[in-house]
DSSP file (Angstrom, degrees, kcal/mol; ACC not computed):
  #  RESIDUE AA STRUCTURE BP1 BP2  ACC     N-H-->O    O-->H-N    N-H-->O    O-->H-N    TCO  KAPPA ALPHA  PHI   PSI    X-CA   Y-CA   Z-CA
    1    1 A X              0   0    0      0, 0.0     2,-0.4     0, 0.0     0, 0.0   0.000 360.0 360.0 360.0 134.1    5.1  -35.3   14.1
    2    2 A X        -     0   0    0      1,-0.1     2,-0.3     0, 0.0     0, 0.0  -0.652 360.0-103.1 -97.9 148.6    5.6  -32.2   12.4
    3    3 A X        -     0   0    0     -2,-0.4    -1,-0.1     1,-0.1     0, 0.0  -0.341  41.2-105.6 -84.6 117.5    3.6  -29.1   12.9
    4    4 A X        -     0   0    0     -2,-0.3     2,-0.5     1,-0.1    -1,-0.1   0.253  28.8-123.3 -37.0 135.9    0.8  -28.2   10.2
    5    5 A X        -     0   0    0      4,-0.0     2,-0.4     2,-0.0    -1,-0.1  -0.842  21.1-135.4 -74.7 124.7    1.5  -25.5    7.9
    6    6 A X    >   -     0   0    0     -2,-0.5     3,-1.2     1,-0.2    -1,-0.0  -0.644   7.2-158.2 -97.0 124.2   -1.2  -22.5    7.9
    7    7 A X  T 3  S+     0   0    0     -2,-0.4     2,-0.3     1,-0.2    -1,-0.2   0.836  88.9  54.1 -76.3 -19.1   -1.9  -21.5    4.7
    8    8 A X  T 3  S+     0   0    0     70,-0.1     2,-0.3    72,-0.0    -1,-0.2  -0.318  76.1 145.5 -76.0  61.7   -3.1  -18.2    5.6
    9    9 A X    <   -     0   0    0     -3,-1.2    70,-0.4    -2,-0.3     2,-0.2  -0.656  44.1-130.1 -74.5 140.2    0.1  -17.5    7.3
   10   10 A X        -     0   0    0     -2,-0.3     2,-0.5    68,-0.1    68,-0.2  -0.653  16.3-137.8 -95.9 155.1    1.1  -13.7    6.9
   11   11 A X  E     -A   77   0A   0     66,-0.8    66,-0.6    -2,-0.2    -1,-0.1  -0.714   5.9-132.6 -96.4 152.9    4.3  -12.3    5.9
   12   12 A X  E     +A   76   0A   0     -2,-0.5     2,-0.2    64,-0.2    64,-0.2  -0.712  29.8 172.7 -95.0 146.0    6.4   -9.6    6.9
   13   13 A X  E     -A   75   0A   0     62,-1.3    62,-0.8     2,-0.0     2,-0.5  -0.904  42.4-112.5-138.2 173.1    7.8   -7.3    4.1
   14   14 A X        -     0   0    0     -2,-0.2     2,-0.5    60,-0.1    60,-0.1  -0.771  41.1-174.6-105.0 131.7    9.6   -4.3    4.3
   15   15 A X        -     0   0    0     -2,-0.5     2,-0.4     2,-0.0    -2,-0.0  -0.996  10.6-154.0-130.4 122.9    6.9   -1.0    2.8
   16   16 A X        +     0   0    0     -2,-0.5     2,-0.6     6,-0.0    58,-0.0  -0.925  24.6 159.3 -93.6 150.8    8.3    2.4    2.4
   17   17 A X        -     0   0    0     -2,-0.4     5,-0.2     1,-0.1    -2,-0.0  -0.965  43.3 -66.8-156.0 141.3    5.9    5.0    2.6
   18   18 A X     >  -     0   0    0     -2,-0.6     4,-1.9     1,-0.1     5,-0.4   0.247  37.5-124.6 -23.7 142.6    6.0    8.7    3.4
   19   19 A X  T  4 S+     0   0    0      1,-0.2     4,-0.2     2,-0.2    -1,-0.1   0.424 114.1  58.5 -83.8  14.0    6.9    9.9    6.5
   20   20 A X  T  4 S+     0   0    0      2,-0.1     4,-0.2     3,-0.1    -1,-0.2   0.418 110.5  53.7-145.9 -49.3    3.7   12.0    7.2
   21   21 A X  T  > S+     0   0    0     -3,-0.1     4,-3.5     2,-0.1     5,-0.3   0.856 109.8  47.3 -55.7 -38.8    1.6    7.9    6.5
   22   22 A X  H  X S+     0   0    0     -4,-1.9     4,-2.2     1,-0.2     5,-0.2   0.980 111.9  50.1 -85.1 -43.2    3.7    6.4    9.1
   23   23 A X  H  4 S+     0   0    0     -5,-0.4    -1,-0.2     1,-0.2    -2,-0.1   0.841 118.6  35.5 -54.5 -26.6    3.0    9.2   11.4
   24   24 A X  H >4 S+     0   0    0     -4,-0.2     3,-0.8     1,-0.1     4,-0.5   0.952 112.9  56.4 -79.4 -42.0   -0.5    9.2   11.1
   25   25 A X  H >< S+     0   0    0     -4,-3.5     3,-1.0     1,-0.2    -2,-0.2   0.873 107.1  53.4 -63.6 -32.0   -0.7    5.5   10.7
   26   26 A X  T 3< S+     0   0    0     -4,-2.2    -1,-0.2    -5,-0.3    -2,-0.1   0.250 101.9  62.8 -88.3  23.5    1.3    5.5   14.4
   27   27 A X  T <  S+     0   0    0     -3,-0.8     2,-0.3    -5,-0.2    -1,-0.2   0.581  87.5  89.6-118.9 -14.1   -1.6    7.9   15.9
   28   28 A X  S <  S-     0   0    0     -3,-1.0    34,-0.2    -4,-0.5     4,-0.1  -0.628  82.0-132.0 -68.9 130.8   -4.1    5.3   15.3
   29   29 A X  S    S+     0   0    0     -2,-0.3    33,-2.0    32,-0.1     2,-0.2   0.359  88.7  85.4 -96.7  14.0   -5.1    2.6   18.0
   30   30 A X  S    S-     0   0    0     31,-0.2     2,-0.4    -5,-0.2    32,-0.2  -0.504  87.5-119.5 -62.8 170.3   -4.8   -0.1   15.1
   31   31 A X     >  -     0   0    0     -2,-0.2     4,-1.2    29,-0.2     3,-0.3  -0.827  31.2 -98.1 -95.3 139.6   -1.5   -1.4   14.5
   32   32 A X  H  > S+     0   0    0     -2,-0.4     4,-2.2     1,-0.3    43,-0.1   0.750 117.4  54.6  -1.8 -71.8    0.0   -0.8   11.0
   33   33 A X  H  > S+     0   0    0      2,-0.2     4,-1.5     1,-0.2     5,-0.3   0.935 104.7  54.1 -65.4 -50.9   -0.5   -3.8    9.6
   34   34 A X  H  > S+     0   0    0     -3,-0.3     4,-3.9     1,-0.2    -2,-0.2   0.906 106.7  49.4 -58.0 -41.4   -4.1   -3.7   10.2
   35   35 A X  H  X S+     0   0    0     -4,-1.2     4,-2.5     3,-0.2    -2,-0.2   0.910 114.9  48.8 -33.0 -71.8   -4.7   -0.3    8.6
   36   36 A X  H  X S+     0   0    0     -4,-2.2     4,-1.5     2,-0.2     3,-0.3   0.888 109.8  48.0  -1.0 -97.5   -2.8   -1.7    5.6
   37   37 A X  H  X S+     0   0    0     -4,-1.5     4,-2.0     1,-0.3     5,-0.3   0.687 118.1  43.8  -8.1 -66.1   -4.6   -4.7    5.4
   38   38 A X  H >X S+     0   0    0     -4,-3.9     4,-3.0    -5,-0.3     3,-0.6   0.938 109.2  56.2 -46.9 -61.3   -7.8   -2.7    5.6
   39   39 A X  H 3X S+     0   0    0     -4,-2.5     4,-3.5    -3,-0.3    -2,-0.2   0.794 108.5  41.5 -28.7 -71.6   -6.9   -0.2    3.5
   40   40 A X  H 3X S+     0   0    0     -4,-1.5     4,-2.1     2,-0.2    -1,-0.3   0.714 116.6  45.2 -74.9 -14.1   -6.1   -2.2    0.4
   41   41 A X  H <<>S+     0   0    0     -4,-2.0     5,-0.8    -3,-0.6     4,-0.4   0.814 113.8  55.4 -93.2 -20.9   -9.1   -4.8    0.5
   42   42 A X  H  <5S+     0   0    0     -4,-3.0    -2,-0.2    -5,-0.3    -3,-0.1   0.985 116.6  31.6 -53.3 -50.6  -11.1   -1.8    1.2
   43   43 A X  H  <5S+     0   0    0     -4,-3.5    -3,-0.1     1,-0.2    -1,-0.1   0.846 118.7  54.6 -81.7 -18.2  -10.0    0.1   -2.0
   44   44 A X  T  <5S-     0   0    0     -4,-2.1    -1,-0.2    -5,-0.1     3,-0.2   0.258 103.8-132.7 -73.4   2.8   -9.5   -3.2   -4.1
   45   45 A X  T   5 -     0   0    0     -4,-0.4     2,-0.3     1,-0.1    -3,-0.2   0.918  36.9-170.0  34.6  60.8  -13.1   -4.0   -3.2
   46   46 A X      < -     0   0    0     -5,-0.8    -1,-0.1    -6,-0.1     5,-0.0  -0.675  24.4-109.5 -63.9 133.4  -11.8   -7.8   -2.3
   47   47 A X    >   -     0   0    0     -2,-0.3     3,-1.6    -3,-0.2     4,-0.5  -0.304  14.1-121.4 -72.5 149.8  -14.4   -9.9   -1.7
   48   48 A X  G >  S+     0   0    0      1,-0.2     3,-0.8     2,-0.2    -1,-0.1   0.764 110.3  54.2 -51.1 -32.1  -15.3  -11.3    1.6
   49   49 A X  G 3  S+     0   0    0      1,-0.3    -1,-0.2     0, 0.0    -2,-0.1   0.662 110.2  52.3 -71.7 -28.9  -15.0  -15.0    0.9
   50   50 A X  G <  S+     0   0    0     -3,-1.6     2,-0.7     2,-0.1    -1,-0.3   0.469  94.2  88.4 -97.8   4.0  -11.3  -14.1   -0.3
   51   51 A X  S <  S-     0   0    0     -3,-0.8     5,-0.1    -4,-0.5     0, 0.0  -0.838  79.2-114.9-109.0 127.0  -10.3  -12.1    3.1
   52   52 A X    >>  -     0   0    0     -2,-0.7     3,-1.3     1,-0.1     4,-0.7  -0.051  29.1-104.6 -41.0 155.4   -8.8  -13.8    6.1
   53   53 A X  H >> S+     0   0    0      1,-0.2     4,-1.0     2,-0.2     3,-0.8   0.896 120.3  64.0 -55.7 -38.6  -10.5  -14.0    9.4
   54   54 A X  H 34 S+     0   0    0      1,-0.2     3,-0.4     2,-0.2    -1,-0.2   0.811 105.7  46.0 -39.9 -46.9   -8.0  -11.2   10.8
   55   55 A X  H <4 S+     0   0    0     -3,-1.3    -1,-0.2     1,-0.3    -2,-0.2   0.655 115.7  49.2 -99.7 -12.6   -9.6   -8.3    8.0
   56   56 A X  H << S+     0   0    0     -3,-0.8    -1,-0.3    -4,-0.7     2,-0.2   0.510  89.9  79.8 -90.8   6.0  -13.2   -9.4    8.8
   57   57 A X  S  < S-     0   0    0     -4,-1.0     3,-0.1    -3,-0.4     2,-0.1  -0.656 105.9 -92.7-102.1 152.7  -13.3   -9.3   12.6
   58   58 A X        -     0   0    0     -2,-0.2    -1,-0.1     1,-0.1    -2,-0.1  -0.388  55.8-102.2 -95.4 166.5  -13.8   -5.5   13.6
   59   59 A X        -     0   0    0     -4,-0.1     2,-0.5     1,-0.1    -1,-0.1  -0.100  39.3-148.4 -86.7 176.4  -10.0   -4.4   14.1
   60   60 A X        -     0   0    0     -3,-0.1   -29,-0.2   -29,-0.0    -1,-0.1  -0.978  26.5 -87.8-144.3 160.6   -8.8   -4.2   17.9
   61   61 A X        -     0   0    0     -2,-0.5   -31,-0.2   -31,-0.1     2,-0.1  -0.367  46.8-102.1 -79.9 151.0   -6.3   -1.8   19.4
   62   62 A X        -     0   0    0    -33,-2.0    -1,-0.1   -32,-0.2   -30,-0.0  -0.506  11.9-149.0 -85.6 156.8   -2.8   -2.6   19.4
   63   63 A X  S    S+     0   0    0     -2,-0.1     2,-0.6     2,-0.0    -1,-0.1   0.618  73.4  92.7 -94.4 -46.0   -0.7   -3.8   22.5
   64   64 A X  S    S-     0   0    0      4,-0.1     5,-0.1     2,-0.0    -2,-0.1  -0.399  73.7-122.4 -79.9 132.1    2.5   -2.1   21.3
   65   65 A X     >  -     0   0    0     -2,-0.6     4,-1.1     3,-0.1     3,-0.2  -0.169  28.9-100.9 -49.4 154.2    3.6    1.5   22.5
   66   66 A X  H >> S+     0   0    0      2,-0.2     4,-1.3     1,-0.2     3,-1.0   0.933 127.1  47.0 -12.0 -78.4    4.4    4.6   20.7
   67   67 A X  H 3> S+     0   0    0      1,-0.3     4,-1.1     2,-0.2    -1,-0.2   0.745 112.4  51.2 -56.5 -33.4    8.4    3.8   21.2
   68   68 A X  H 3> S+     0   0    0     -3,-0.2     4,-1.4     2,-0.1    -1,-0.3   0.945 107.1  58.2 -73.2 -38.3    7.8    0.0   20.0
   69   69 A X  H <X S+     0   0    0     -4,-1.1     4,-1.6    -3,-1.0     3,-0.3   0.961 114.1  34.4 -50.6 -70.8    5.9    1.6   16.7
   70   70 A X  H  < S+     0   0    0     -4,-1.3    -1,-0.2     1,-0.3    -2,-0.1   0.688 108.6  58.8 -70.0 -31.3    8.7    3.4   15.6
   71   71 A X  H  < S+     0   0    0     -4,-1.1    -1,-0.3    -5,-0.2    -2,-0.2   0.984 112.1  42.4 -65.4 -57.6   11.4    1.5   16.4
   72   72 A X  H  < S+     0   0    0     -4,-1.4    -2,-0.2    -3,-0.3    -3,-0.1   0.794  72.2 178.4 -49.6 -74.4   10.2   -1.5   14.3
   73   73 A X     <  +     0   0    0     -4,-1.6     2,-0.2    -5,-0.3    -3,-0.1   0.684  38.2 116.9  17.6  60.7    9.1    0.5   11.5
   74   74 A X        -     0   0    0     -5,-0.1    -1,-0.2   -60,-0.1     2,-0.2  -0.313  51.7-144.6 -83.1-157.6    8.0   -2.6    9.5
   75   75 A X  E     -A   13   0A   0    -62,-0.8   -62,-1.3    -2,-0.2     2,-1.0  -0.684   5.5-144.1-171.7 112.9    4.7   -3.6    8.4
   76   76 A X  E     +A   12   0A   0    -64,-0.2     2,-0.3    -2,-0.2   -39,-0.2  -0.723  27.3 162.3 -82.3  86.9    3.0   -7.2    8.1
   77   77 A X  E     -A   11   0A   0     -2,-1.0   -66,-0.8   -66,-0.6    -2,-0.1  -0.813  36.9 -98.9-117.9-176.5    1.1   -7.8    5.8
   78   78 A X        -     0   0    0     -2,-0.3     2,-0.3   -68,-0.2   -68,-0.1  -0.222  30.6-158.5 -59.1 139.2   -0.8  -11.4    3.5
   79   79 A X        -     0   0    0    -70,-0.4   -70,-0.1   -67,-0.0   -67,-0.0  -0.781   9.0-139.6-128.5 109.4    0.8  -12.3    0.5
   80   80 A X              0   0    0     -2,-0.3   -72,-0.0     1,-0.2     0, 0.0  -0.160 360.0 360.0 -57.1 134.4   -1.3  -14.2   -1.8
   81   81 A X              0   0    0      0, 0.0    -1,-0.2     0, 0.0     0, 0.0   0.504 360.0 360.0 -91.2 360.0    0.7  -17.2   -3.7
C-alpha cells in the first residue's frame, strides 16, 4: 500500500537574501524557515484558516547549531499550488 500524500507538505527553495538578514536571522533561536514563514503571513495579513498548523503553534527553538545554520544556508518554506 502506498503512503498518503500530505497536502500541506513544505518545500525547500533556494532564497537569497542579504547577508546582514541571514546573520540576524541565524542569531535568533527560531530556525530560518520559521522566521520566514512568520514573517510573510504576518505582513501579508494571511488569514488563520489558510495557515498550516506549523505557523499557528507558538514557534519553538531550533535543534540545529550555529555551524549547521550556516553551512546549509537554505530555507524551507510552503508553497501554495
Amino acid at each position: 500500500m502506498a503512503r498518503p500524500i500530505k497536502d500541506d507538505k513544505k518545500a525547500a527553495i533556494s532564497v537569497k537574501l542579504p547577508p546582514y538578514l541571514i546573520e540576524w536571522m541565524d542569531r535568533q533561536p527560531e530556525s530560518r524557515a520559521v522566521l520566514i514563514e512568520t514573517a510573510l503571513c504576518s505582513h501579508y495579513q494571511i488569514p488563520e484558516y489558510l495557515r498550516p498548523v506549523s505557523v499557528k503553534k507558538k514557534p519553538v527553538k531550533s535543534k540545529r547549531s550555529q555551524a549547521q545554520k550556516n553551512v546549509t544556508g537554505s530555507v524551507i518554506v510552503p508553497v501554495d499550488e
